[in-house]
C-alpha positions as CSV (number, residue, x, y, z in Angstrom):
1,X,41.7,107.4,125.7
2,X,44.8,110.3,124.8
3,X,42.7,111.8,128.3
4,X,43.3,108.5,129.8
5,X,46.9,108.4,129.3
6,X,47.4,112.0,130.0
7,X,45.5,111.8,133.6
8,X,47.8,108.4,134.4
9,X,50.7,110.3,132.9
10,X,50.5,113.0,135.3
11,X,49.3,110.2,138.1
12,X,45.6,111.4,138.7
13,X,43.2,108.5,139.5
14,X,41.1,107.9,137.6
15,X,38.0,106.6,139.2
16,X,35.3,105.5,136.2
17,X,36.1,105.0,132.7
18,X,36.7,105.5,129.9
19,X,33.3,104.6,129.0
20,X,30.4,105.0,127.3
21,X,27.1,105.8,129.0
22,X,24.0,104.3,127.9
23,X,21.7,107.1,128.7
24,X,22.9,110.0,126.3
25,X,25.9,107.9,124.2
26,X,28.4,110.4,125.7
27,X,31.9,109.3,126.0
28,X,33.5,109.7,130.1
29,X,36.3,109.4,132.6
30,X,35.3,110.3,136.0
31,X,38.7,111.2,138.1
32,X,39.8,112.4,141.5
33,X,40.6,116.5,141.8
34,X,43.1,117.8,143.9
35,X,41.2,118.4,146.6
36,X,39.8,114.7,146.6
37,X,36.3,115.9,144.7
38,X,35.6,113.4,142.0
39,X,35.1,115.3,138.5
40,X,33.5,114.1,134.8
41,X,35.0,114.7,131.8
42,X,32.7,113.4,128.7
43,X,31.9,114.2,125.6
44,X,29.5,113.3,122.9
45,X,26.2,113.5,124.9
46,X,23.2,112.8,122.7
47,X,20.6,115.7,122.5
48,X,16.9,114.8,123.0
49,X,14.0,116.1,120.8
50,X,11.5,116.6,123.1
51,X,8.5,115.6,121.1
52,X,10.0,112.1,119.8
53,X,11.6,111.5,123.2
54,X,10.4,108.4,124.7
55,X,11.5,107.9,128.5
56,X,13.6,104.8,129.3
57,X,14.1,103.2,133.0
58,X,17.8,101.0,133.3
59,X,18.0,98.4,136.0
60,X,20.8,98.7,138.4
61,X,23.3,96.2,136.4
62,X,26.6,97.2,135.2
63,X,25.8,97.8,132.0
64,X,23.5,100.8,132.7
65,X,26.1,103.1,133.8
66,X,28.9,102.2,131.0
67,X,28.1,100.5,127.7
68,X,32.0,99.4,127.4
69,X,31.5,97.1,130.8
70,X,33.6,100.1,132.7
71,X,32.5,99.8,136.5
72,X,31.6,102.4,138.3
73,X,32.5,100.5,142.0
74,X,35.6,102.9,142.2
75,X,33.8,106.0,142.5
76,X,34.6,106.9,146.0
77,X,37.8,108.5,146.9
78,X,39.7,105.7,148.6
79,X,38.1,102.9,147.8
């Protein structure tokens, strides 16, 4: 969240987040660069153990991409 703040602070815009993702548990706020590229900051990311890792499939709902309800519509510059 202090990211957040500091990103709306300094008027970047913030595309995606905060939120959590569902996939690895890490913590994100996607945001638009400077030259209009869209970049994640996250932290947290789960690691996997490969021989108790069991593969998981998400359907496309919101929840899949952002455990917090975050919505990842905004995603493209200018939208």
């Amino acid at each position: 969240m202090r990211s957040s703040y500091l990103l709306e602070k300094l008027n970047v815009r913030v595309v995606f987040g905060p939120g959590r993702h569902p996939t690895s548990g890490a913590r994100f706020l996607y945001f638009v660069g400077p030259d209009g590229q869209v970049f994640e900051y996250s932290c947290g990311v789960g690691e996997i153990d490969d021989a108790a890792h069991r593969p998981r499939q998400f359907a496309a709902e919101p929840f899949s991409y952002c455990m917090w309800g975050a919505e990842p519509g905004r995603m493209i510059p200018g939208a």
